[in-house]
C-alpha positions in Angstrom: -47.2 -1.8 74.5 -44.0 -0.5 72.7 -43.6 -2.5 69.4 -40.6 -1.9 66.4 -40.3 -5.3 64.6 -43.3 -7.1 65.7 -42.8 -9.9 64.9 -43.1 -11.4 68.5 -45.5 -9.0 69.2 -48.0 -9.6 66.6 -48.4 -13.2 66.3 -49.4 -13.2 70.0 -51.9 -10.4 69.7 -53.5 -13.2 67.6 -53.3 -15.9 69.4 -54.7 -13.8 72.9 -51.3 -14.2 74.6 -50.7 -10.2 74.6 -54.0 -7.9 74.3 -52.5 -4.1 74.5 -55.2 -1.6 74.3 -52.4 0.7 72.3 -49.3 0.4 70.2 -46.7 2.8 69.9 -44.2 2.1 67.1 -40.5 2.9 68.2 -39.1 1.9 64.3 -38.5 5.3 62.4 -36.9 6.7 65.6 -33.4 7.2 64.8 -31.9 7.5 68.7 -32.4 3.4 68.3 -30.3 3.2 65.1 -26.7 2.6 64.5 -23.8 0.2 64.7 -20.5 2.4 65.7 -17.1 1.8 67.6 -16.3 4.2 70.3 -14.2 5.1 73.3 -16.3 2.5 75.1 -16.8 -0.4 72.7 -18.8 -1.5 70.5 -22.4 0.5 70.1 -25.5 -1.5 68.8 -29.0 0.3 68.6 -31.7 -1.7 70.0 -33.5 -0.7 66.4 -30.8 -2.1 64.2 -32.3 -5.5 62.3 -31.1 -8.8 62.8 -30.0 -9.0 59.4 -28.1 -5.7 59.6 -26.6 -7.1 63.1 -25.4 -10.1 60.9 -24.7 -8.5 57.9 -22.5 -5.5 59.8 -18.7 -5.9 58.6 -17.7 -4.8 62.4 -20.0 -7.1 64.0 -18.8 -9.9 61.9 -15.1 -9.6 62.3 -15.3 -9.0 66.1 -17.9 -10.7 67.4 -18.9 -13.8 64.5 -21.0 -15.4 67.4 -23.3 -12.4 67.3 -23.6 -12.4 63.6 -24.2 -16.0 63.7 -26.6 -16.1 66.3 -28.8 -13.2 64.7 -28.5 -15.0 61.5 -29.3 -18.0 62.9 -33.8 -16.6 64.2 -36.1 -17.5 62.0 -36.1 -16.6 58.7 -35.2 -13.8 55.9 -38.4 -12.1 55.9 -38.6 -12.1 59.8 -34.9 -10.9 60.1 -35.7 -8.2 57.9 -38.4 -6.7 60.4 -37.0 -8.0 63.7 -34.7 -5.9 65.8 -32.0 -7.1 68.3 -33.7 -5.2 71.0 -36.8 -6.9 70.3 -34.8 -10.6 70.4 -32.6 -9.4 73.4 -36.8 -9.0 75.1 -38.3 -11.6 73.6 -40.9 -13.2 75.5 -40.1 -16.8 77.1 -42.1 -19.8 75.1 -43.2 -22.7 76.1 -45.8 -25.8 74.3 -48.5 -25.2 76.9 -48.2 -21.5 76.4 -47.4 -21.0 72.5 -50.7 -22.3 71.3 -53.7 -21.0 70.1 -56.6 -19.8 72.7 -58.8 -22.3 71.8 -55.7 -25.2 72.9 -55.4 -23.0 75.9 -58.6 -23.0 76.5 -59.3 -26.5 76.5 -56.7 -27.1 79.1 -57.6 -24.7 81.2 -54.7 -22.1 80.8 -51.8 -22.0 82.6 -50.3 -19.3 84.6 -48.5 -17.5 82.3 -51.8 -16.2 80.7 -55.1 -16.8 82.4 -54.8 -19.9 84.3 -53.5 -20.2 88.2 -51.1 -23.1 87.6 -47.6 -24.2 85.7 -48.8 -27.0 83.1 -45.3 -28.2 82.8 -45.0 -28.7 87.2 -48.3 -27.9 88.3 -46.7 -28.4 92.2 -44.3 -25.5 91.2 -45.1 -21.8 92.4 -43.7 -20.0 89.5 -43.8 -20.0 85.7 -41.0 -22.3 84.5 -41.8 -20.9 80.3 -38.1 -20.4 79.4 -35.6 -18.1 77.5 -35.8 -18.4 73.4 -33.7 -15.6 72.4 -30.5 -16.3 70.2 -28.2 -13.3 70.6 -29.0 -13.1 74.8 -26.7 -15.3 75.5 -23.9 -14.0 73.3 -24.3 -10.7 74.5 -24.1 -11.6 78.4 -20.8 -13.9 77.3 -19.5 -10.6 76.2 -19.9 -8.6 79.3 -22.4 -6.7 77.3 -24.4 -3.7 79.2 -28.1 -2.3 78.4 -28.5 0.8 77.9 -32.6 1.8 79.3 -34.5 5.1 78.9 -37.0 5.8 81.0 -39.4 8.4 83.1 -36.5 8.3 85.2 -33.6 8.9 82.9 -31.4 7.2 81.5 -29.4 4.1 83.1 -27.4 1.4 82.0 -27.0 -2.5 83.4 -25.1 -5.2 82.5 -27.1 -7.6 80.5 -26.8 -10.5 82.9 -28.9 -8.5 85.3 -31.3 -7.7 83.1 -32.8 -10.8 83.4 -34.6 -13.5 86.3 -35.3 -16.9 86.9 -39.3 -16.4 86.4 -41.1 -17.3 83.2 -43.7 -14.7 83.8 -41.3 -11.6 85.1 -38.4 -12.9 83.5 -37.1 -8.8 83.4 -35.6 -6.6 85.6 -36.6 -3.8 83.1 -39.6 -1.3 84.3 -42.5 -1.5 82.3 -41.8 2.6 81.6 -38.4 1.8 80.5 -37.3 1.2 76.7 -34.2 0.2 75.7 -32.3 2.1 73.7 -29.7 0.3 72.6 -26.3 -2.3 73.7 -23.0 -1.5 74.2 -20.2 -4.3 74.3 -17.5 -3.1 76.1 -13.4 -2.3 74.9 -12.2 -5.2 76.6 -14.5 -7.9 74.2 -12.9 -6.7 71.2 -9.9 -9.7 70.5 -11.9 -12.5 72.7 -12.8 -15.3 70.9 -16.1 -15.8 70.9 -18.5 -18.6 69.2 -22.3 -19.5 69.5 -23.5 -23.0 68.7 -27.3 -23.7 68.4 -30.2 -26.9 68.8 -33.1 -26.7 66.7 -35.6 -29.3 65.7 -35.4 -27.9 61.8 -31.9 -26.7 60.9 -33.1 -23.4 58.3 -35.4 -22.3 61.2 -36.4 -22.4 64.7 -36.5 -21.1 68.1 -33.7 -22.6 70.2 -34.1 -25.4 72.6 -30.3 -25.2 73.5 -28.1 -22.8 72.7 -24.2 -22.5 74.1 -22.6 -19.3 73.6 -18.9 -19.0 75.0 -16.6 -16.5 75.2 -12.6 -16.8 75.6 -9.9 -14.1 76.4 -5.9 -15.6 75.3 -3.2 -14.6 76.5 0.3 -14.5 74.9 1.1 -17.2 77.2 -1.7 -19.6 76.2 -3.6 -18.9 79.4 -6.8 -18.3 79.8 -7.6 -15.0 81.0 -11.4 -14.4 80.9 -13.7 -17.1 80.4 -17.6 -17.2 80.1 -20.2 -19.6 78.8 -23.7 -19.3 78.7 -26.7 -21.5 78.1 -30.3 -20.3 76.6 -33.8 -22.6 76.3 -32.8 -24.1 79.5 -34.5 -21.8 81.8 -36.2 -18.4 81.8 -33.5 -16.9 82.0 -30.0 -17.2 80.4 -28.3 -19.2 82.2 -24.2 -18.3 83.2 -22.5 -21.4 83.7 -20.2 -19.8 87.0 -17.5 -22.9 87.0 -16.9 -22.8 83.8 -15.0 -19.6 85.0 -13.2 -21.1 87.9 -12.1 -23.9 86.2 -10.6 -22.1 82.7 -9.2 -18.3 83.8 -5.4 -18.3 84.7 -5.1 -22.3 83.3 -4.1 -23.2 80.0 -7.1 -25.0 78.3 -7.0 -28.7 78.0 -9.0 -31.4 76.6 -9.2 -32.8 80.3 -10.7 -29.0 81.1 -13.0 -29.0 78.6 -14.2 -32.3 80.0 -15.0 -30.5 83.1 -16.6 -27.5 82.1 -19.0 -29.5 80.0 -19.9 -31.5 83.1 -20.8 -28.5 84.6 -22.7 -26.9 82.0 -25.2 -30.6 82.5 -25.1 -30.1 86.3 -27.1 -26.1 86.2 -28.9 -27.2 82.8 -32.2 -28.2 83.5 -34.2 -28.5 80.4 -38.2 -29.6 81.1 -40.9 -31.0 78.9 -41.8 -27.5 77.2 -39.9 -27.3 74.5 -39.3 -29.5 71.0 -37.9 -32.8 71.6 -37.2 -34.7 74.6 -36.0 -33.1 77.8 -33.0 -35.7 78.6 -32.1 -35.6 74.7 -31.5 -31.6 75.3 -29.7 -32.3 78.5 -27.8 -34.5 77.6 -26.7 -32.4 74.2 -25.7 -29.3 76.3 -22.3 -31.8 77.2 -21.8 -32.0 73.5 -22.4 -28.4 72.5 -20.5 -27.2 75.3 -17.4 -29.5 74.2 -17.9 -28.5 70.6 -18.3 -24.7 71.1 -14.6 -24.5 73.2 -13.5 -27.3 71.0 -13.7 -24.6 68.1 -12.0 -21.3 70.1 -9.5 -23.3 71.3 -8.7 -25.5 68.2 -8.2 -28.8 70.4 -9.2 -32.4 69.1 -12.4 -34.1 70.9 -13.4 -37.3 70.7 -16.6 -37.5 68.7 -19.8 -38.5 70.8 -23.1 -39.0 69.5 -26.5 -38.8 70.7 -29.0 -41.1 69.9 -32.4 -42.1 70.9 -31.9 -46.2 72.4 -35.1 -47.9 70.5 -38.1 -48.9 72.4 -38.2 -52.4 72.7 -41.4 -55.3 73.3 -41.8 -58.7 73.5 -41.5 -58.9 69.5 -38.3 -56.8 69.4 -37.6 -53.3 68.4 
């Protein structure tokens, strides 16, 4: 197993979750460095740390959603060791999977590691452990391409096909491939671009919604290219297609905004593997959805809040 930050990586060696009989450090190599403009776009090194991707004065002015996103993992220490590459592969989480090997033990496993069966549905066929990483969906808002090295050569593919709707093989990457780096292309520089974030503890945590959307203006106030794209919702980011169809060639209203948030709820389906309740997160893509092209677009929505409705008995709440 190929390791550069490790901070993934090592945490489940200890827990069982990943048992590698070798390691082979990628960090001093200096073809996975470096944060450059080009003819191209925008050229990120899959090596580059998250707090030099947030920290970068290019990456900031062009692309804030990126800077905020790999801001937002964890915390200083961890942003100091983790690389983008290594968030960008992250494995999926999950509660029955994320635990010790004694706790996973005791339940028997699941299918992700050891066991024959999804603890979350154990009537469904695949692993349903979703996607946790921050600056994923940013990156596939962006029209971002990965650029993989391999026995084979070198090849690139755009980041929204790097990924698949499985928990356990939730890559499209070979297992001899490494990935050398990300390249936003030309056309990204000038969108607006904003990521918005869920968390159970607001100085750190691992996503269990995230909305990253991405919005091309034109001169005329029309929309020209439109993406958004939800993470901890599946294994896999998940591209909200209508969001799309509804915004490019319009000019945005509140009344559209409306209507690409209803469509974000319709393709989000949260389950119970994650912090917090799974309607609570469902029901908060609509909000963060709202909020996120509230803020590109500068409209007025109303404010809506979320709140848990008490429990109630025969002696009251």
């Amino acid at each position: 197993m190929v390791v550069a930050g490790g901070t993934d990586v090592y945490p489940k060696m200890k827990r069982g979750q990943f048992t590698p009989r070798h390691l082979v450090s990628l960090r001093t190599l200096r073809e996975l460095k470096g944060i450059r403009r080009g003819k191209e776009g925008i050229w990120i090194g899959a090596g580059e740390t998250l707090t030099a991707i947030s920290g970068h004065r290019l990456v900031s002015k062009q692309f804030p959603a990126l800077a905020h996103a790999a801001e937002s993992v964890s915390t200083p220490q961890l942003r100091n060791m983790g690389t983008i590459g290594g968030n960008v592969l992250v494995d999926t989480r999950c509660n029955y999977y994320d635990q010790t090997f004694f706790w996973r033990q005791a339940v028997g496993f699941c299918m992700k590691k050891d066991g024959d069966i999804c603890l979350v549905a154990p009537g469904s066929a695949k692993c349903l452990a979703i996607s946790s990483s921050d600056t994923a969906p940013v990156l596939v808002s962006l029209g971002a391409e990965a650029v993989l090295v391999g026995s084979q050569g070198e090849r690139r593919v755009k980041l929204a096909e790097l990924y698949q709707d499985d928990g356990m093989n939730y890559l499209t990457k070979r297992s001899d491939e490494v990935l050398r780096g990300l390249l936003i292309p030309q056309e990204a520089l000038g969108w607006r671009n904003v990521y918005w974030k869920l968390r159970r503890r607001g100085s750190f945590d691992f996503p269990i919604l995230g909305v990253a959307a991405a919005l091309d203006m034109g001169n005329g106030g029309k929309c020209r290219y439109a993406r958004v794209v939800l993470t901890a919702v599946s294994p896999a980011p998940k591209i909200v297609a209508e969001a799309s169809r509804l915004l490019e060639g319009k000019k945005i209203t509140t009344e559209l905004i409306e209507a690409v948030s209803e469509a974000a709820v319709k393709v989000a389906h949260p389950l119970d593997n994650a912090d917090l309740d799974y309607w609570y997160r469902k029901r908060m893509t609509r909000v963060y959805v709202k909020r996120a092209l509230a803020e590109l677009t500068g409209l007025k929505l109303e404010t809506e809040k979320v709140v848990q409705e008490p429990v109630k008995d025969e002696k009251g709440p």
